[in-house]
C-alpha positions as CSV (number, residue, x, y, z in Angstrom):
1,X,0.1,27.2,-45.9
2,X,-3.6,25.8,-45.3
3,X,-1.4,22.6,-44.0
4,X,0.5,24.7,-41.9
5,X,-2.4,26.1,-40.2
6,X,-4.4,23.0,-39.7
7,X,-1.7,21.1,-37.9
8,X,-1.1,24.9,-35.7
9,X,-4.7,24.3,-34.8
10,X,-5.1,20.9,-34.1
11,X,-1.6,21.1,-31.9
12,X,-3.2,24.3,-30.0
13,X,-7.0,21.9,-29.3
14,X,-4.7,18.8,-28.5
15,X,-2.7,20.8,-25.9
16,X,-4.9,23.0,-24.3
17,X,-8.0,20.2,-24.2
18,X,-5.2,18.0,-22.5
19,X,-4.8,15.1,-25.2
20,X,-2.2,13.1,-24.4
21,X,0.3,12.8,-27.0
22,X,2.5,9.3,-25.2
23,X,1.5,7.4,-22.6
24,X,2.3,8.2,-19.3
25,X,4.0,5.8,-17.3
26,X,4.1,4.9,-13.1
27,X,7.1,5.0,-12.0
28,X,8.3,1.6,-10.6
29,X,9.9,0.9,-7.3
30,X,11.7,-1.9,-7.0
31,X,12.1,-3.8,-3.6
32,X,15.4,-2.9,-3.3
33,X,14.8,0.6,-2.8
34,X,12.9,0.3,0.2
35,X,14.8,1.8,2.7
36,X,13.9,2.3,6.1
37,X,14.7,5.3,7.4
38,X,16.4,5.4,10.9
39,X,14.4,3.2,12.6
40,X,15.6,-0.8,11.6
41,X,13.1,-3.4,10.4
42,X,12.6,-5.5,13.3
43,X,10.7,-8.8,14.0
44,X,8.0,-10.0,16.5
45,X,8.1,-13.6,17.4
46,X,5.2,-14.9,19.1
47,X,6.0,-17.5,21.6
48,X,2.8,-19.6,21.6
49,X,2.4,-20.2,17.9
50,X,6.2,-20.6,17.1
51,X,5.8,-17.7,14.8
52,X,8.3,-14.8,13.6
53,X,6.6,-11.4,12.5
54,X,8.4,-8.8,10.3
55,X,7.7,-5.8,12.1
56,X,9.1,-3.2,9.0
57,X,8.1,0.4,9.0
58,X,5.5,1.2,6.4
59,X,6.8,4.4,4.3
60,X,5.8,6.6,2.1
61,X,6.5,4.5,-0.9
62,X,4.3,1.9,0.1
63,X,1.3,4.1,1.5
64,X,1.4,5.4,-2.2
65,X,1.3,2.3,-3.9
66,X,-1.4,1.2,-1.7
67,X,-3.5,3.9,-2.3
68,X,-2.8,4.0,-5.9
69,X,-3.4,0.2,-6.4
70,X,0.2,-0.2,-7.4
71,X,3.0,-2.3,-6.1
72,X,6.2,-0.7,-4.5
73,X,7.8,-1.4,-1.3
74,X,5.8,-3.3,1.3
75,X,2.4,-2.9,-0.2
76,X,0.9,-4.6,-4.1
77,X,-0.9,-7.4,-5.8
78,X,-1.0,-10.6,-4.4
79,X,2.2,-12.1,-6.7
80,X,4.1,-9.1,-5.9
81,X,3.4,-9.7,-2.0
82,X,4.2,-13.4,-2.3
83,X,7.7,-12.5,-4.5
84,X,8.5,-10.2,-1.6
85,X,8.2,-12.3,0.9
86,X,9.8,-15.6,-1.1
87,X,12.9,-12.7,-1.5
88,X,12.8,-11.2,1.8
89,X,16.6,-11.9,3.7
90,X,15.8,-10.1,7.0
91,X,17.5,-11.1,9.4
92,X,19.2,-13.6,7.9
93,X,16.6,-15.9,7.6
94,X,15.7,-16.7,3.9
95,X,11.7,-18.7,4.4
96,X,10.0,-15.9,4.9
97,X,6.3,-16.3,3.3
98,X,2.7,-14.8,3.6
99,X,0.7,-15.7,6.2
100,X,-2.2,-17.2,6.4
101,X,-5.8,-15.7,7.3
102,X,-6.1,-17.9,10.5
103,X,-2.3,-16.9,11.7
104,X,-3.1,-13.0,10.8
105,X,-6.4,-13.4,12.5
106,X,-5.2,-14.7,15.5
107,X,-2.4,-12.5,15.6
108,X,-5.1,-9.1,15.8
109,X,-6.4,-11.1,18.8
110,X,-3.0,-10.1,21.0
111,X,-3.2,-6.4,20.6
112,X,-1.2,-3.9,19.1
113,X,2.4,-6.2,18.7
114,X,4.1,-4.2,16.0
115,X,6.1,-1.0,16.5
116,X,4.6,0.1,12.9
117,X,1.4,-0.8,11.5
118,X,-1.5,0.5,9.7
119,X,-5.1,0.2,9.5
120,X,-5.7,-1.5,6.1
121,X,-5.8,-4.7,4.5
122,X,-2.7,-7.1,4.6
123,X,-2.3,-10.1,2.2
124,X,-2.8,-13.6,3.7
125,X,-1.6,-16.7,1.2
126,X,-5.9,-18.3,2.1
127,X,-7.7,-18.6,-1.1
128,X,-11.1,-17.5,-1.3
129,X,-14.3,-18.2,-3.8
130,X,-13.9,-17.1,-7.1
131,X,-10.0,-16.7,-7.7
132,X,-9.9,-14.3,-5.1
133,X,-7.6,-14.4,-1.9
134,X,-8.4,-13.4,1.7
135,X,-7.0,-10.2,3.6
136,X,-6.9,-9.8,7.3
137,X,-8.5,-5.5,7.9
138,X,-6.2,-4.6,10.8
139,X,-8.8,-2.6,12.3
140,X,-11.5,-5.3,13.2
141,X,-9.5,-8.7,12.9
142,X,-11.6,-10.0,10.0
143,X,-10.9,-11.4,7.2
144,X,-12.3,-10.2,3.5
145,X,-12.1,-11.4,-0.6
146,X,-9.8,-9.2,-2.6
147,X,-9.3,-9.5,-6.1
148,X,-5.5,-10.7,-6.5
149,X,-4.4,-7.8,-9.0
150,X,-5.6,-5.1,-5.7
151,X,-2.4,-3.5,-3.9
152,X,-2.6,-4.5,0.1
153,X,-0.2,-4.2,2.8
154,X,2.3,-6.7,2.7
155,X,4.1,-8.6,6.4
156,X,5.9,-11.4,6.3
157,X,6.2,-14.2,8.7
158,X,8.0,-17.6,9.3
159,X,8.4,-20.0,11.7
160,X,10.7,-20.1,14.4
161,X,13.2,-23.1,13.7
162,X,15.4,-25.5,16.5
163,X,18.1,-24.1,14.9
164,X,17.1,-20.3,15.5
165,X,16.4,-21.0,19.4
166,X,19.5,-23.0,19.5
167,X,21.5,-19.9,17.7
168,X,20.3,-17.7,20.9
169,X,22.1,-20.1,23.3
């Protein structure tokens, strides 16, 4: 009966002080489960650098795992960022990769291009000092060191091909 009463008592503290008896987990959003809404993904190609923007619409999912420092949807760590690009098939085009901080920099320079866009960080493929990796900060153009494990916003680009220009004729 003492036995009884010890373990009623210790259950009541570990419940009430909010011990956690298993682990709690994050859930995981796969890429795949990224949908869009109404509004299609779209693309902005940029004639004088030969360049194809994704122009996707930043969701809920992603504003999460950005501001959670997780990876879902268009926003994660570095390798997650670089596997969705590597994976991406929009359009039909399968070379999509991260830019880098000079092509992201000089993008800011146009203007507002993209129908959807935030005011954050986006992952650029430049390395930096100290196994870190540059991101482009929307807001001012510039470029800053992030630690590759950080979630950032995540937009694709490739280059436009002969073949692609050729497909248009």
């Amino acid at each position: 009966m003492k036995y009884i009463k010890i373990g009623i008592f210790l259950g009541t503290i570990g419940a009430f002080a909010g011990g956690d008896i298993a682990p709690y987990y994050e859930p995981y959003i796969g890429i795949e489960d990224c949908s869009s809404g109404c509004r299609k993904d779209s693309v902005y190609i940029d004639k004088e650098t030969g360049l194809m923007w994704q122009d996707v619409i930043y969701d809920d999912k992603s504003d999460g795992a950005y501001k959670r420092d997780k990876s879902a949807c268009k926003a994660g760590s570095l390798s997650y960022a670089k596997n969705y690009c590597e994976s991406s098939s929009m359009g039909g085009y399968y070379d999509w990769r991260l830019p880098t901080s000079n092509e992201m920099m000089a993008l800011f320079e146009k203007g507002k291009v993209f129908q959807d866009n935030r005011d954050a960080d986006f992952w650029t493929s430049t390395p930096a000092e100290k196994n870190k990796y540059y991101v482009v900060y929307t807001v001012d153009g510039y470029r800053y060191a992030r630690d590759p494990g950080q979630s950032n916003y995540i937009r694709c680009v490739r280059c436009v091909t002969k073949e692609d220009e050729a497909s248009k004729k």
